[in-house]
C-alpha positions in Angstrom: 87.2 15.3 4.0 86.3 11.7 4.1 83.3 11.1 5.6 82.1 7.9 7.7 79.6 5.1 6.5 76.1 5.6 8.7 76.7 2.8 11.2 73.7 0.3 12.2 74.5 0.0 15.6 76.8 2.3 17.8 76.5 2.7 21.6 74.8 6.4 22.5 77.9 7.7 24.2 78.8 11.7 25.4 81.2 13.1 23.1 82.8 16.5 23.4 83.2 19.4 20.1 86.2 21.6 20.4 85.1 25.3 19.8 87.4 28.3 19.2 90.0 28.8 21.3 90.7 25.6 22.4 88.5 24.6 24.2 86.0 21.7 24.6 82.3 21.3 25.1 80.7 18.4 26.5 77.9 17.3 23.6 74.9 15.2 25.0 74.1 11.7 22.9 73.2 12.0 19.1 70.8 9.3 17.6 72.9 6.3 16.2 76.0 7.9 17.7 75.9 11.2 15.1 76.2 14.5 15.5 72.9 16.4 15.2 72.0 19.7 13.5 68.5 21.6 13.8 67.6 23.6 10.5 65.1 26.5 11.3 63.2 28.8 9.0 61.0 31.3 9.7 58.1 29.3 10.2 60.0 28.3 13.3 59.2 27.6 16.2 56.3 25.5 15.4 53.1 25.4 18.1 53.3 23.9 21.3 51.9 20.2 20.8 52.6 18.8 24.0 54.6 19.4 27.3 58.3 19.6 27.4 60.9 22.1 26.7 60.3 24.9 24.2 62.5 27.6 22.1 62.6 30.5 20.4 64.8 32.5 17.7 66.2 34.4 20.6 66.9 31.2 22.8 67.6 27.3 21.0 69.8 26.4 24.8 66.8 23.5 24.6 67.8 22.3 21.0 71.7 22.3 22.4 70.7 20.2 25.9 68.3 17.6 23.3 71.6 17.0 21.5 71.9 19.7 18.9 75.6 20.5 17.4 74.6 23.0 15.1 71.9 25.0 13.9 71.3 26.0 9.9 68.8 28.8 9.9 67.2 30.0 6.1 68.5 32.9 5.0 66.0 33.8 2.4 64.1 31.9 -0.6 63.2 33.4 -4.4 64.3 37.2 -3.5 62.9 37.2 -0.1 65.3 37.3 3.2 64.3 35.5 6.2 63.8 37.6 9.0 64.6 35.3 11.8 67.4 34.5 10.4 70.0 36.2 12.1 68.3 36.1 15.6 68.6 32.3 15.4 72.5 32.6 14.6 72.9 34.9 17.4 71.3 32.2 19.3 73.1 29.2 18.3 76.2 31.0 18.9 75.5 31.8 22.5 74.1 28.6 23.2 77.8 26.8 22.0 76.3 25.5 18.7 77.8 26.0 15.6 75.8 28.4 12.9 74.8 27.9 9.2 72.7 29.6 6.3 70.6 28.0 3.6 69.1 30.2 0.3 66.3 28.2 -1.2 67.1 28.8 -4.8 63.3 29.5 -6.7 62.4 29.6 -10.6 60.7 33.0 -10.7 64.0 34.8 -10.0 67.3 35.3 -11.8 69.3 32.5 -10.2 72.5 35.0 -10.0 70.4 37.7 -8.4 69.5 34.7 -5.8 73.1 34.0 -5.0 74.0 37.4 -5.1 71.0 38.1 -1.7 72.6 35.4 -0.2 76.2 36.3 -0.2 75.2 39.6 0.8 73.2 38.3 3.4 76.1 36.2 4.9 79.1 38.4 4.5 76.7 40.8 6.4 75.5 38.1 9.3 79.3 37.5 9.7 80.5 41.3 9.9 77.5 42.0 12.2 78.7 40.2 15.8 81.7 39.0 17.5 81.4 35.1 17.2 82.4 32.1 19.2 81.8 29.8 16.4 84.9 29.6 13.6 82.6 29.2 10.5 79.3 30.0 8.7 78.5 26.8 6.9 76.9 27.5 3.8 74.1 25.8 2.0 71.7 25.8 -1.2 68.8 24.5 -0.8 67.5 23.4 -4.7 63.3 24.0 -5.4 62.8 20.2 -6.5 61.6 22.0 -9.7 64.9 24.1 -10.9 67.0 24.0 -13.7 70.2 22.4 -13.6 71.9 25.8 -15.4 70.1 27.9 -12.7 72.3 25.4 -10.0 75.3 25.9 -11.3 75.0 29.6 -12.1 74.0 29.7 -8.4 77.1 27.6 -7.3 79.5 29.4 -9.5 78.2 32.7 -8.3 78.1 31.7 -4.7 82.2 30.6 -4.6 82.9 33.5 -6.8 81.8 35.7 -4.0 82.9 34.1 -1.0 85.4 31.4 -1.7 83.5 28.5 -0.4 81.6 25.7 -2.1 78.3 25.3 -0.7 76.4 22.4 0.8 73.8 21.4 -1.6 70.0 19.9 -0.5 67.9 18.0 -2.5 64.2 16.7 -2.1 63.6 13.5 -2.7 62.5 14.8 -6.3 61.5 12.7 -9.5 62.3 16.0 -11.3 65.8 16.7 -9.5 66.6 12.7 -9.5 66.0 12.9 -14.0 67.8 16.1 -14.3 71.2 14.9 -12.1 71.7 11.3 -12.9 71.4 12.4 -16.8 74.1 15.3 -16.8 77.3 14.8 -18.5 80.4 13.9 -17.0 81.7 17.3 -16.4 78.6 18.3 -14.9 78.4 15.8 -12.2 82.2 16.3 -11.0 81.3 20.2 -10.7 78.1 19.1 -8.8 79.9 16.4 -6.7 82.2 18.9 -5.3 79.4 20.1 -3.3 78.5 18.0 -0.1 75.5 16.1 -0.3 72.4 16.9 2.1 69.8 14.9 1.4 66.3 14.8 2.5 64.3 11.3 3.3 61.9 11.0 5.7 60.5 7.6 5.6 61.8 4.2 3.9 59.1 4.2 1.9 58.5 8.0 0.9 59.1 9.0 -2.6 57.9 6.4 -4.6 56.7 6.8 -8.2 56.3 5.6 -12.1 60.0 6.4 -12.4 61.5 5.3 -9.3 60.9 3.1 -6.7 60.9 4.3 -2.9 64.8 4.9 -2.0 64.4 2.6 0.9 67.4 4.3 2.8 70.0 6.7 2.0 72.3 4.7 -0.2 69.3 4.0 -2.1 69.0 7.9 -2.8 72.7 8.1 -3.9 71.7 5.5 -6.3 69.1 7.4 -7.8 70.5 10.5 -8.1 74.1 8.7 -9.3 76.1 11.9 -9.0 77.8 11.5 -5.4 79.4 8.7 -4.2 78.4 9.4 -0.2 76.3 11.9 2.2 77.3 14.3 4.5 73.7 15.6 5.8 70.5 13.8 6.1 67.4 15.5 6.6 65.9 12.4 8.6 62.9 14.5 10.2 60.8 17.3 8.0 57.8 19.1 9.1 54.4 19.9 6.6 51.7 21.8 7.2 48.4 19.8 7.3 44.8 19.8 8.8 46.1 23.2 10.9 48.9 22.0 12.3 52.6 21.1 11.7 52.8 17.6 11.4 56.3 15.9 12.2 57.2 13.4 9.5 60.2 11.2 10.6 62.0 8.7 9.5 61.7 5.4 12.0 62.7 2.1 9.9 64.7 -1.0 10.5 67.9 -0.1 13.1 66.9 4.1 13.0 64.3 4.3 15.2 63.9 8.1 16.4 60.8 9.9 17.8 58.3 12.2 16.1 59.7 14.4 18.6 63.3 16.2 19.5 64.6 14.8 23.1 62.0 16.6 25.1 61.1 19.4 22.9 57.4 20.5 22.7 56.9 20.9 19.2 58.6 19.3 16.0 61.7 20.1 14.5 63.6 19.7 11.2 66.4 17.1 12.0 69.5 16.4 10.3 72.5 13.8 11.2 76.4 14.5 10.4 77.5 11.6 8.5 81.0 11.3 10.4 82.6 12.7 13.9 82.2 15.6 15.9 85.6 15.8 15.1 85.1 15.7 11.4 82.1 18.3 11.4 84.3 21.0 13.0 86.6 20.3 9.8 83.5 20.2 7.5 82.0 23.3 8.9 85.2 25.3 8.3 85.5 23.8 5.1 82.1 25.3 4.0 82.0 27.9 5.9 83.1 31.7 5.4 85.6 32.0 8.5 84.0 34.0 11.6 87.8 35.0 13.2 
């Protein structure tokens, strides 16, 4: 699919997201005009930091009326499954958004084995409920310290299983950034044919000896020099510090956004869709093992 460049300036407008069947769901406003996806683990929901609307793995209807198109809950990490994970989905689904799974691919585990949970895991998620959604989008989410054979064994494994090429994530990692922009030709075409979702937080986040702070998300395509665009940006994380989960967000130049979700009482992990509502049902289905 061809995706579109991030634009500086577009008018907050409604737009509507055809779901299965035909028909059409009016979508409230997304920051600079893009579709917006939640990504949830099970360290979610985060505490209650202030009044507004809250959520729960059994009910996100707040994270679809604050703007939310789709919801990517973590399926499992280094041999472990997520045990939220499919209440989330179940969620999403009712509330009209559309559903994904992430597998945080760790060292201390075969990287096979890994992939092998996770197809298990969504092959299972998808044969266990009737679904309004078409797709489960599927992603990898890369430790910033893993070894480029253990990503492609884990990509190779994962289509070999399902059919589908999986979303890949990437910190904003001196490690990941060596290891990818110094892989052969062949290697980056194999890598390239997974989406990119990247993860920046803060213009001025990630700088080092080795690189300079990415500044923005063409300056991360730069650095890692394997993909030519982005399809997902992680623009708001959460950490853990001095007790409590602290919202880190990026807010620079014409992206201005909120430490805060719309009116949500806690912090989120936030992601824009680099293209149309239109173009993310396409890119969902895409990446997604079908739910019909």
């Amino acid at each position: 699919m061809k995706h579109l460049l991030l634009p500086l300036l577009l008018a907050l407008a409604s737009c509507t997201t055809p779901q299965s069947g035909g028909t059409s769901v009016s979508l409230p406003p997304s920051s600079w005009g893009l579709p917006q996806i939640i990504n949830v683990s099970a360290y979610d929901p985060k505490e209650k930091q202030r009044a507004g609307q809250g959520y729960s793995e059994h009910d996100v209807s707040a994270l679809r009326a604050n703007g939310a198109s789709g919801l990517i809950a973590r399926a499992g990490k280094g041999g472990n499954l997520d045990e939220k994970c499919g209440n989330f989905l179940a969620a999403a689904d009712r509330a009209g958004m559309l559903p994904g799974v992430y597998y945080r691919l760790q060292n201390h585990v075969d990287a096979v084995a890994q992939a092998d949970q996770f197809c298990a895991r969504a092959h299972s998620l998808a044969r266990g409920r009737a679904w309004n959604a078409p797709a489960l989008l599927l992603c990898a989410d890369f430790d910033a310290k893993s070894r480029l054979s253990d990503i492609l064994r884990f990509i190779d494994r994962v289509e070999s299983r399902t059919g589908v090429v999986p979303v890949a994530y990437l910190e904003n990692s001196t490690h990941m950034k060596r290891l990818l922009s110094s892989a052969d030709p062949a290697t980056k075409a194999k890598l390239r044919r997974m989406p990119y979702w990247l993860a920046l937080y803060s213009h001025d986040g990630g700088a080092g000896p080795d690189y300079p702070a990415p500044g923005h998300p063409r300056g991360l395509l730069h650095q890692y020099q394997v993909w030519s665009d982005w399809t997902l940006w992680q623009y708001g994380g959460v950490e853990w510090s001095h007790g409590r989960s602290q919202p880190k967000v990026y807010s620079h130049g014409m992206h201005r956004n909120s430490l805060y979700f719309g009116n949500l009482d806690r912090p989120v992990e936030r992601n824009v869709f680099n293209g149309s509502h239109a173009s993310l049902q396409s890119f969902w289905q895409q990446h997604g093992l079908p739910l019909h």
